[in-house]
N, C-alpha and C positions, 0 to 999 in steps of 0.2 A: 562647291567649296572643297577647295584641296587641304583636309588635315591630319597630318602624319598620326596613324593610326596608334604608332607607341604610346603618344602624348595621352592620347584616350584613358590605352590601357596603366598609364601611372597614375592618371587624375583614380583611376577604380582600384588600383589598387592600395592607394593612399583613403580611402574611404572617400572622396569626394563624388557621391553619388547624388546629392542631392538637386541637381539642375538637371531637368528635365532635360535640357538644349544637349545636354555633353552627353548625354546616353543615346539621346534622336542620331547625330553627328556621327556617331562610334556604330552604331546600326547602319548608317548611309554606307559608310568609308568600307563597311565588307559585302554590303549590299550586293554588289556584283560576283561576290566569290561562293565558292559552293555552298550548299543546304546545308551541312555539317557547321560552317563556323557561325550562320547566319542562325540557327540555333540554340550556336552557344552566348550568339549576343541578347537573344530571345530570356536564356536561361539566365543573362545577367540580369539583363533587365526588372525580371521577374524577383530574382531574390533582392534585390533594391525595394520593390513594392513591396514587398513580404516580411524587410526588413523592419521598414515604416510603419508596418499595420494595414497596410492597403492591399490586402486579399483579393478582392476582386479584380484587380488591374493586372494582380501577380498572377493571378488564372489565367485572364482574356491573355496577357505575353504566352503560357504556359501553354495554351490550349491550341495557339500559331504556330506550334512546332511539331513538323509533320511525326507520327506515331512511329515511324522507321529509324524518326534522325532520334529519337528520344534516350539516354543511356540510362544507367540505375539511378545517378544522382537526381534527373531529371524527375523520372519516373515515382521515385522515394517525394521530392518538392512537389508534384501535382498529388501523391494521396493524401498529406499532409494538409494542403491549400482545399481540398474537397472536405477531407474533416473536419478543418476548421469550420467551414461553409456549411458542415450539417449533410454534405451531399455522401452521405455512406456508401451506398452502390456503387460510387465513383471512384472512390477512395479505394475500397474492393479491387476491382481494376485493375487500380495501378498498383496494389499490392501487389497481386497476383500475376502480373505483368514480371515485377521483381521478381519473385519465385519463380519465374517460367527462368530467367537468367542464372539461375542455379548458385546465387552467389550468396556468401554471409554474408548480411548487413544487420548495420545494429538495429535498426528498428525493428528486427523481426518480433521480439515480442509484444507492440503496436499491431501486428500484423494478426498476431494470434490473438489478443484482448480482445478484437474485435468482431472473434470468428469468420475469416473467412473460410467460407463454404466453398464447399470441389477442391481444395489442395491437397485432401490425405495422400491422392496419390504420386503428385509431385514429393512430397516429404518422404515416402518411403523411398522414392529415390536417391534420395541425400542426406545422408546421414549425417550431416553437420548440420542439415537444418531442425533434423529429427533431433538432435541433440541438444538445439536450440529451443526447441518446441519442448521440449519434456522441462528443461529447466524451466521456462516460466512457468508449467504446471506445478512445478515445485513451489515457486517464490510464492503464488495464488494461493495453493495449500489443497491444490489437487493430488493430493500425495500417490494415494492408489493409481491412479491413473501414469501419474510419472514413474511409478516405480514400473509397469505394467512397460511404457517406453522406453525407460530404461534398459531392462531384459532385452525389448527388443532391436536396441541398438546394439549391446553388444552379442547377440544373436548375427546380427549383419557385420557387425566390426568386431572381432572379438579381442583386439589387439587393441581396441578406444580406450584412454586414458584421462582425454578430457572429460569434465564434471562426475568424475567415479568419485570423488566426496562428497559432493553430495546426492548419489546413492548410496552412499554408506550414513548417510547420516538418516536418510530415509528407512533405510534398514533397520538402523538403530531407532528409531521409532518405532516400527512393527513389531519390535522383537524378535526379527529374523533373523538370529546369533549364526545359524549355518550359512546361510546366504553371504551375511556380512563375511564370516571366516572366508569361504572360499573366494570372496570378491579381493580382499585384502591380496589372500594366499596369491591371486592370479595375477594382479597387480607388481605385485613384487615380481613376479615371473618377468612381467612385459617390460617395464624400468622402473629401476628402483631410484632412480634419480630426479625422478618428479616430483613436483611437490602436494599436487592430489592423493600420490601414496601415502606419502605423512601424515595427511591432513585424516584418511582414513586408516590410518596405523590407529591416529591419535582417539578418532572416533572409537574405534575396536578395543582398545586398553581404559577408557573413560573409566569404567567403574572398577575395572581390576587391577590397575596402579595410575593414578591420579597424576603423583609426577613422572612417570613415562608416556602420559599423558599429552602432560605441557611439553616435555620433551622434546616429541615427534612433532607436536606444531607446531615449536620455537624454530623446528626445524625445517619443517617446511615454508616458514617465512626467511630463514638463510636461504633455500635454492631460488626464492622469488618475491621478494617484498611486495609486489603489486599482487601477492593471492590471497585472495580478499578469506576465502574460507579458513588459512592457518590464523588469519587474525581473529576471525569468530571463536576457532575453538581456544585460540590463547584468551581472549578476553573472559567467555564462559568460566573457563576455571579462576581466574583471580576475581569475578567478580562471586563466583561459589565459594572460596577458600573466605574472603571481607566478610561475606553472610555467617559463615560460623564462626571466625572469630568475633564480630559483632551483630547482632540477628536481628539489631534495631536498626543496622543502615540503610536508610529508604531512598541514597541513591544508588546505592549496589543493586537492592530490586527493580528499582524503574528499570536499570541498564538492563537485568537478567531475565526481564523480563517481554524487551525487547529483542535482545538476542532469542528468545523464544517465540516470539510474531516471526523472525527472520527464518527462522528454522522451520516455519509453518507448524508449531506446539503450541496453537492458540489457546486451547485447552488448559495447558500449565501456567503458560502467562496469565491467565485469571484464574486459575486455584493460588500463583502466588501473591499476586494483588490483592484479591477478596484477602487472604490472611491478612494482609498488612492493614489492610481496609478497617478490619476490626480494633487495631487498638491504635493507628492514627487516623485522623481526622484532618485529610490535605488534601488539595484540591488538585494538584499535581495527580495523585494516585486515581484519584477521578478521572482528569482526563484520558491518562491512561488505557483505564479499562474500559471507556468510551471508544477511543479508536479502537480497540482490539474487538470490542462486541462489533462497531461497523464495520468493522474489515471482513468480520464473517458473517454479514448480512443480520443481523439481533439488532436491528434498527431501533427497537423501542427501550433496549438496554442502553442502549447506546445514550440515548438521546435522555435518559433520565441521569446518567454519570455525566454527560454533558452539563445539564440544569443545578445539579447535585455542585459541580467543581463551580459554575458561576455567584450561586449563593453565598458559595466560602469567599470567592476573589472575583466581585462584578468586572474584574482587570484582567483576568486572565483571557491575554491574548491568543494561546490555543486554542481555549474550550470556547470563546467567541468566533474562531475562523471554521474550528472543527463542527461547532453547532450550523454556523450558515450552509456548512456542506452536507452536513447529513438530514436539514428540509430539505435541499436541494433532490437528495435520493430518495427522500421519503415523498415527495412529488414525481416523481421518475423520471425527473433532470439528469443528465449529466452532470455533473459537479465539476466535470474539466470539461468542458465547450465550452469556448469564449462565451462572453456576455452579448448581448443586444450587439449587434455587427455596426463598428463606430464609423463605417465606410456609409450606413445611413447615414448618419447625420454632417455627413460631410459632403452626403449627394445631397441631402434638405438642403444645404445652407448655400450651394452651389444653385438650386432652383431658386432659392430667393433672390439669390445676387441677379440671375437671368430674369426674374419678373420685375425686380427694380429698373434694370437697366430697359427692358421695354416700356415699360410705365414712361 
């Protein structure tokens, strides 16, 4: 059958993926041209099953395309399709496969959640990745350890200016007032036009003038609205300024108190909760400190501020989704692996249909 391979590619690009027939066809029609495109109709096909929920089928395409023809996006779709599937070694792999390609991609923090093992010394070679790796140590609340990468990224780069806010805010947690000075001081050296530099002006002046503070954040959100760190330190302060003119606002705490899980100050975030804890009685505030105790592994605190916020509000949607997830880890689930693989019951209902039709 002669059919004009554009028509294919509009039906897929218009989302009309779902007949089998037009994707078989679209695979025919390049059949004869080289490994490379025949790949990439592989790699369609697969994200179609993948888009469905049908994993398994999105593998068996994934796994047909020879390991030379395979690019990052490809490579990125089979560790994904193996995680999902529970197959972790697999998944490794194809992580690792990506790393070997020296490239930034976003999932690199995927990549490190899940430890893989033997890349230290790919990452020392790339400092972007290194850079990449030390921030999720950060976001996780490996503080020490990312401060430790941090140093030794700009040991290799000394001129890096990406995420030097948040070693400066890191800093500013240790109390390391020298460290932060000369990080600041060096900053400025390299460009003063950044908005990391603000973002760490802003950290460095926090407690020594509050409105030069907001100042240099307001400021570093004028060089780049999408920097997510000038919006943390702008928000920090006005939600600290509402707490002293009002010290009863219990949603200025909730907020200040997740800007502090953000900053990995898990610590503070429940000295200020527990405060507020004592003289309201809301189930909000529970939940709260529920996620903040599981996020640092305190499973059993967790799970009593879970039980604690249901009592007050058998409705509360949170502490109902947050409690399912934290038996989940107290079984030593996953809590993000899909459920019972829905591709069973879709191969059962396919063997009955077959033992009908014999019958």
């Amino acid at each position: 059958m002669d059919v004009p391979k554009d028509q294919f590619s509009t039906l897929l690009d218009h989302g009309l993926y779902s007949s089998a027939q037009i994707l078989v066809l679209f695979g025919d029609s390049l059949f004869r041209e080289r490994e490379y495109r025949r790949a990439i109709v592989k790699f369609k096909i697969a994200t179609c099953h993948s888009s469905i929920g049908e994993n398994r089928a999105a593998l068996a395409e994934m796994e047909g395309i020879p390991s030379k023809s395979r690019n990052l996006e490809m490579n990125l779709m089979m560790a994904k399709l193996y995680r999902n599937s529970r197959h972790t070694r697999a998944a490794v792999g194809c992580y690792k496969e990506c790393l070997r390609l020296q490239t930034e991609v976003e999932d690199l923090p995927l990549i490190i959640l899940i430890q893989v093992a033997g890349c230290s010394g790919m990452l020392k070679l790339n400092v972007a990745l290194l850079r990449m790796t030390t921030e999720v140590k950060a976001i996780i609340g490996k503080n020490d350890e990312a401060i430790l990468d941090f140093e030794k990224v700009r040991s290799i780069d000394p001129y890096v200016v990406t995420y030097m806010d948040e070693y400066a805010m890191l800093l500013k947690l240790k109390s390391d007032h020298s460290k932060l000075n000369k990080l600041v001081h060096d900053l400025l050296n390299i460009d003063p036009t950044k908005p990391e530099v603000f973002v760490a002006l802003s950290v460095l002046w926090e407690k020594k003038d509050e409105r030069g503070a907001l100042s240099y954040a307001e400021k570093s959100i004028r060089i780049d609205e999408r920097h997510v760190a000038g919006y943390i330190m702008k928000a920090k302060k006005f939600y600290e300024s509402a707490l002293r003119l009002e010290p009863g606002f219990l949603g200025a705490a909730l907020a200040l108190a997740e800007l502090h899980v953000m900053e990995g100050r898990n610590g503070d975030a429940v000295s200020l909760l527990e405060r507020y804890l004592k003289d309201w009685a809301d189930d909000s505030l529970h939940v709260k400190l529920a996620q903040v105790f599981a996020a640092t592994n305190m499973l059993q605190d967790a799970l009593s501020h879970y039980q604690a916020a249901l009592r007050m509000n058998p409705q509360n949607e949170s502490a109902k989704k947050g409690l399912e997830r934290l038996e989940k880890q107290m079984k030593g689930v996953d809590p993000d692996a899909p459920e019972e693989d829905e591709d069973n019951e879709v191969d059962d209902g396919d063997g009955d249909q077959e033992e009908a039709e014999l019958l």
